[in-house]
C-alpha positions as CSV (number, residue, x, y, z in Angstrom):
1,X,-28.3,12.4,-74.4
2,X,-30.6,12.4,-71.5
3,X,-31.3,8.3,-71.8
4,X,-27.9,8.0,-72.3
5,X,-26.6,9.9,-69.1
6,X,-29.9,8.2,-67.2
7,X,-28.7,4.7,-68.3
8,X,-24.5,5.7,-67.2
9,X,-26.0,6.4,-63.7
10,X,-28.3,3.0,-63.6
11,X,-25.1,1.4,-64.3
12,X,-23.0,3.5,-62.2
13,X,-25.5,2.5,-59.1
14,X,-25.5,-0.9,-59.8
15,X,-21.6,-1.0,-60.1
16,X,-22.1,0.7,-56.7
17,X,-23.5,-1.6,-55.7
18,X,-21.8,-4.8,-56.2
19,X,-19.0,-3.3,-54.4
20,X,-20.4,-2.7,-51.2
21,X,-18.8,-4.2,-48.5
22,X,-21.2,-7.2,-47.4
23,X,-20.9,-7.9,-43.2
24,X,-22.7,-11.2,-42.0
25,X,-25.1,-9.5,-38.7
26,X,-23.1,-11.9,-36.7
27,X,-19.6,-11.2,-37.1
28,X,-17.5,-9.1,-35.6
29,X,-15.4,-6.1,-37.1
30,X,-13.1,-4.3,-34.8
31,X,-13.9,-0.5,-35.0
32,X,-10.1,0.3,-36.1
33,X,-10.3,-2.4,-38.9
34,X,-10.6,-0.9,-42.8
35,X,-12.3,-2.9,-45.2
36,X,-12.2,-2.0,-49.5
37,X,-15.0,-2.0,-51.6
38,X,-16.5,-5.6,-52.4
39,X,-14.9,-7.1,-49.0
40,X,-17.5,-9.4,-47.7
41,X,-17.4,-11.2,-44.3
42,X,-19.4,-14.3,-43.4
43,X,-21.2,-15.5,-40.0
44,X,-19.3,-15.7,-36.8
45,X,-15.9,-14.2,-38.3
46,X,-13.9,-12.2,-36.3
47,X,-11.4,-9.1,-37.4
48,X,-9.3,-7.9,-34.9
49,X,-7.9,-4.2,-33.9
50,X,-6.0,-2.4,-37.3
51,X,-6.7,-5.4,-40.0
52,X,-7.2,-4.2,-43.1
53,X,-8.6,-6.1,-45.8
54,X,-8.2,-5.5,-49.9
55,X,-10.7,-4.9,-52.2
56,X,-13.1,-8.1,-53.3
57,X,-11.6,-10.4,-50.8
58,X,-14.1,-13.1,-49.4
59,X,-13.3,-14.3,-46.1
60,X,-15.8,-17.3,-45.1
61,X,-17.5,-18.0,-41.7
62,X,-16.0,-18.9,-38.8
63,X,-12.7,-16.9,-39.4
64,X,-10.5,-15.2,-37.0
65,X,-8.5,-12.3,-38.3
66,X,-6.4,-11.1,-35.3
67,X,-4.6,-7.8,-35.0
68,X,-2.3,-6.4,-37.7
69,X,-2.7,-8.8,-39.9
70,X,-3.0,-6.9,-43.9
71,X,-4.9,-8.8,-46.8
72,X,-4.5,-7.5,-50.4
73,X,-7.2,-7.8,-52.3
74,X,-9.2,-10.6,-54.4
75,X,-8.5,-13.1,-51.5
76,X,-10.7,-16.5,-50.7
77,X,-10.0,-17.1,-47.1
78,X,-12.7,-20.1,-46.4
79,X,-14.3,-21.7,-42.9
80,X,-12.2,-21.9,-39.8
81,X,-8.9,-20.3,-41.1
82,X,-6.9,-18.4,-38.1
83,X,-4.8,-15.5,-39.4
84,X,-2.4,-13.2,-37.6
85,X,-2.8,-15.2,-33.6
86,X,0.2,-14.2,-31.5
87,X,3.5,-16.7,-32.4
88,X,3.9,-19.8,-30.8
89,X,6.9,-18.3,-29.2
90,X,8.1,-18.3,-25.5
91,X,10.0,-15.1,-25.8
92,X,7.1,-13.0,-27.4
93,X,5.7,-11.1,-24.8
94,X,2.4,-9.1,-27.0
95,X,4.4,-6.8,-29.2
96,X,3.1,-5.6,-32.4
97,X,4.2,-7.8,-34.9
98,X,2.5,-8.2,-38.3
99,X,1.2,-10.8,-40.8
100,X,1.2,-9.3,-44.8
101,X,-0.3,-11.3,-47.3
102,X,-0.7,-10.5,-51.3
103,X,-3.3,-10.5,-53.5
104,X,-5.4,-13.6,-55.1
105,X,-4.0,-16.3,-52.8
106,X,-6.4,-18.8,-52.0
107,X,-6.8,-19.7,-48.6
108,X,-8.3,-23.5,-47.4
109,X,-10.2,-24.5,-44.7
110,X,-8.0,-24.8,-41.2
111,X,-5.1,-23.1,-42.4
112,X,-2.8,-21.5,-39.3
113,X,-0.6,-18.3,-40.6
114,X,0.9,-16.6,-37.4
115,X,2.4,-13.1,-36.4
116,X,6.0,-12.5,-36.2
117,X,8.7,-12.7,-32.8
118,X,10.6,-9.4,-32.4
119,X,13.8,-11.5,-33.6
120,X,14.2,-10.2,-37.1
121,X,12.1,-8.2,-39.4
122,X,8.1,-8.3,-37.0
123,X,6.6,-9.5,-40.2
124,X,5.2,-13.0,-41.2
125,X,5.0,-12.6,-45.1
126,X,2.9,-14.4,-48.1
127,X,3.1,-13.0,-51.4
128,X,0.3,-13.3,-54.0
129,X,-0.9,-15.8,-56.4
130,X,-0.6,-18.5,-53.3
131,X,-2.4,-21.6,-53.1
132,X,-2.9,-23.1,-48.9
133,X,-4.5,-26.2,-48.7
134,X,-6.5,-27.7,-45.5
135,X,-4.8,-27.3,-42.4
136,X,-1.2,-26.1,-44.0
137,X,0.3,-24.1,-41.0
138,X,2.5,-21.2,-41.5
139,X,4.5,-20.2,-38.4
140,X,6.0,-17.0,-37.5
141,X,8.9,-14.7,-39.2
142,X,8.4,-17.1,-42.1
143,X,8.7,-15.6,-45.4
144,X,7.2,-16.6,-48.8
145,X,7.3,-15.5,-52.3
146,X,4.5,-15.7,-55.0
147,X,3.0,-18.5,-57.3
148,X,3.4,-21.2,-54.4
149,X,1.7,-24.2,-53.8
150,X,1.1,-26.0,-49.7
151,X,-0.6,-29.4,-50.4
152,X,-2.6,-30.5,-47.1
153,X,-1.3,-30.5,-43.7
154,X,2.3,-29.0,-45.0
155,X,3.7,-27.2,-42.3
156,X,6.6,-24.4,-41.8
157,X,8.2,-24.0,-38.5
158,X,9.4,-20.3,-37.6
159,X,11.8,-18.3,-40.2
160,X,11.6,-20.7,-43.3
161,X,11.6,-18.8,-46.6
162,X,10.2,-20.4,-49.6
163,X,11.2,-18.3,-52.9
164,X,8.6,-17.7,-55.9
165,X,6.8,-20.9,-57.5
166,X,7.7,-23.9,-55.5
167,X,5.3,-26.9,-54.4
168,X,5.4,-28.3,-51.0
169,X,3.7,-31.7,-50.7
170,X,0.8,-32.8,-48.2
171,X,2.4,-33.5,-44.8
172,X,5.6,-32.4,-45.3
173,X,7.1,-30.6,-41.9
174,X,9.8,-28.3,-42.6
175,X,12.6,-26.9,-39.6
176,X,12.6,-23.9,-38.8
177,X,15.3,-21.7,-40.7
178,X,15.3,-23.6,-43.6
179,X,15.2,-22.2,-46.9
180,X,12.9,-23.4,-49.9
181,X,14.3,-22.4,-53.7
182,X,12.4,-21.6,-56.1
183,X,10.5,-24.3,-58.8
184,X,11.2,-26.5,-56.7
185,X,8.9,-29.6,-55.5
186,X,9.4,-31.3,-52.4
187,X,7.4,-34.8,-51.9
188,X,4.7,-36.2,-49.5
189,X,5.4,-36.4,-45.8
190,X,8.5,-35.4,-45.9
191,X,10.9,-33.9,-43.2
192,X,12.9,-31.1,-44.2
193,X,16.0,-29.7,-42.6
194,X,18.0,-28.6,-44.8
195,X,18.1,-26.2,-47.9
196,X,16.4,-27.5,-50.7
197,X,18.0,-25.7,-53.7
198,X,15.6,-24.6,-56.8
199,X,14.7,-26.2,-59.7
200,X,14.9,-29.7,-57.8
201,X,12.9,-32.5,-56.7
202,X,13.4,-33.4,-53.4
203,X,11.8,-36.1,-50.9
204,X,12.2,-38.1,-47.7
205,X,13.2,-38.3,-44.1
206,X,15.8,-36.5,-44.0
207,X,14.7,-34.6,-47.5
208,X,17.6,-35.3,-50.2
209,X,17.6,-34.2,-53.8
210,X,16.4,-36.7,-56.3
211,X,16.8,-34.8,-59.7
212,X,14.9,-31.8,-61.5
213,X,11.7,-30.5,-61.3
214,X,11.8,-31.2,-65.2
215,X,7.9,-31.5,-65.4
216,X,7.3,-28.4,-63.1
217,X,10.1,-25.9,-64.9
218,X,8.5,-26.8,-68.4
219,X,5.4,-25.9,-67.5
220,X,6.7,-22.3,-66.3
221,X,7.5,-22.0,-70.1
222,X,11.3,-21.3,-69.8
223,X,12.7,-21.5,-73.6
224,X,14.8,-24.7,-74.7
225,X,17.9,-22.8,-74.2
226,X,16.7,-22.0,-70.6
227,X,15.8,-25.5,-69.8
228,X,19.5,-26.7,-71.0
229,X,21.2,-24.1,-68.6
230,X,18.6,-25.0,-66.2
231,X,20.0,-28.9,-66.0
232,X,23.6,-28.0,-67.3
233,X,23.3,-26.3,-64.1
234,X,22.3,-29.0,-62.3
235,X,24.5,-31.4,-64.1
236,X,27.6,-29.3,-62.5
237,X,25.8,-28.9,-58.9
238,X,24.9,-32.3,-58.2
239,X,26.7,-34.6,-60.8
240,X,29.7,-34.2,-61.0
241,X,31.5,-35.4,-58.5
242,X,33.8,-32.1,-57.9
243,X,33.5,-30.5,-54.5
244,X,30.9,-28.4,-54.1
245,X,33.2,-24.7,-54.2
246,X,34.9,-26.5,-57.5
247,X,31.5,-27.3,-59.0
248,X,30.2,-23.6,-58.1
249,X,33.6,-22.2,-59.7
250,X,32.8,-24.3,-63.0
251,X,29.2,-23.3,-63.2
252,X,30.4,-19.6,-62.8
253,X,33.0,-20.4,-65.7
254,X,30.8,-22.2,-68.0
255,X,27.4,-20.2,-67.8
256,X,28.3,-16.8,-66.7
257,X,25.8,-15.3,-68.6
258,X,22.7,-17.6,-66.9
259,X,20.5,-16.1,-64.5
260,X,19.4,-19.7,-63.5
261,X,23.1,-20.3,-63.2
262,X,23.6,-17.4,-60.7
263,X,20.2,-18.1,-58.9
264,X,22.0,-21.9,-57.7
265,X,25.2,-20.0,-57.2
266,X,23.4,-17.4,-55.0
267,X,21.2,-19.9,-53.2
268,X,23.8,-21.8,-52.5
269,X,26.3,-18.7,-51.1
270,X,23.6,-17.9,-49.2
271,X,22.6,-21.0,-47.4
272,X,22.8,-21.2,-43.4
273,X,22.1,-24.8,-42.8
274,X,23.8,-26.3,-45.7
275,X,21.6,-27.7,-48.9
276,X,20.2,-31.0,-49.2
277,X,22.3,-33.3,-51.6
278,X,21.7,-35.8,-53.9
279,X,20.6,-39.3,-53.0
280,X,22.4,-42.1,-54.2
281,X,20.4,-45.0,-54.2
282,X,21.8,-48.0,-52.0
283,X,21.8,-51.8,-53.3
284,X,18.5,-53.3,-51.9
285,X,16.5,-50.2,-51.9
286,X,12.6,-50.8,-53.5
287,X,11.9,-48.5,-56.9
288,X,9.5,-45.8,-56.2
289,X,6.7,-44.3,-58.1
């Protein structure tokens, strides 16, 4: 019993620690900033007044963390990211606003996420389970779900939502207000000001709807009888040629019971700046990969 209880405090020390929190000599942690167990900090990085930062996140060198920004834990935040920096915002005069981000996103080189205005809720959200690539740029008030994906150089003006799962492609710019549904892709480099509904592919400048994200929803493992509602749905929405409050009555009719039915029907309701529609493709126009 003695070995025994000698060996369970060996382990217990080592355990110990591993999860010490690991600060590069040359960084620099503001003295109202809390760090978890297992947080480690690399050279030159800089953590502004009240950050707090989750257990087992790994935040690189040359990182800026400004002031009241939150981290959850089991983060990668690599070189040269800047988090939480005061909105790029005329009317925003230094008030506490806040940046909130999840658990186990990922984090690229170069990536911009700032603080929220005063003008709705003082938070810039991220969710968890998030992938930024190089230099995507997330602007303030924005608000995003979980399981999403920002190829390189996509950027978010102020106040865009994007809802659980979608994939915005490399260089895509997106207006400010505009909402992003969920399992939804939208292309390369393009420019998006309007609402791209979920479940869709959408690409171009201006961003119209080209079909379903039938490759992405698949892989989210939806049953057959899911996938069916899922483009009967779409079938009413986009194909049909009714107007779009008869096509929303027929979808209510025909799938009542669908909760991808209701989640077009409530994206749509709940649309500001009007959803993208579908592209119809003009005599002359070159195929595309």
């Amino acid at each position: 019993m003695t070995g025994e209880r000698e060996n369970n405090h060996k382990m217990n020390k080592t355990v110990e620690k591993a999860a010490e929190v690991k600060i590069d000599p040359t960084a620099f942690v503001h003295p109202t900033a809390e760090l978890d167990l297992g947080v480690e900090v690399g050279p030159y990085s800089v953590l502004g007044e009240g950050v707090r930062i989750g257990r087992n996140t790994s935040i690189g060198s040359h990182v800026v963390i400004d002031k009241w920004t939150t981290i959850g834990r089991d983060c990668s935040i690599f070189q040269f990211v800047s988090i939480g920096a005061a909105p790029q915002d005329l009317g925003y005069k230094g008030e506490k606003t806040e940046v909130i981000i999840g658990d186990n996103n990922v984090i690229r080189e170069f990536v911009t996420i700032h603080r929220a205005t005063t003008k709705e809720r003082r938070k810039t959200v991220c969710g968890s389970n998030n992938l930024f690539m190089n230099y995507v740029h997330i602007a303030h008030d924005c608000n995003l779900g979980n399981g999403i994906i920002m190829a390189n150089s996509a950027t978010l003006a102020g106040h865009v939502s994007i809802d659980d799962h979608a994939i915005v492609g490399g260089l895509v710019a997106v207006h400010q207000h505009v909402r992003i549904g969920a399992y939804c892709i939208i292309g390369g480099a393009s420019a998006v000001s309007k609402d791209i509904p979920p479940y869709v592919m959408a690409v171009g400048n201006r961003a119209r709807v080209y079909g379903l994200n039938a490759v992405g929803i698949k892989r989210q493992g939806f049953p057959k009888k899911e996938l069916d509602e899922i483009k009967k749905s779409y079938q009413i929405i986009f194909r049909s040629s009714l107007k779009l409050t008869d096509a929303m009555e027929t979808l209510k009719k025909e799938l009542p019971d669908s909760r991808h039915a209701q989640r077009f029907l409530d994206f749509i309701k709940g649309s500001k700046r009007g959803i993208a529609r579908v592209r119809t493709k003009r005599k002359g126009d070159a195929e595309e990969d």
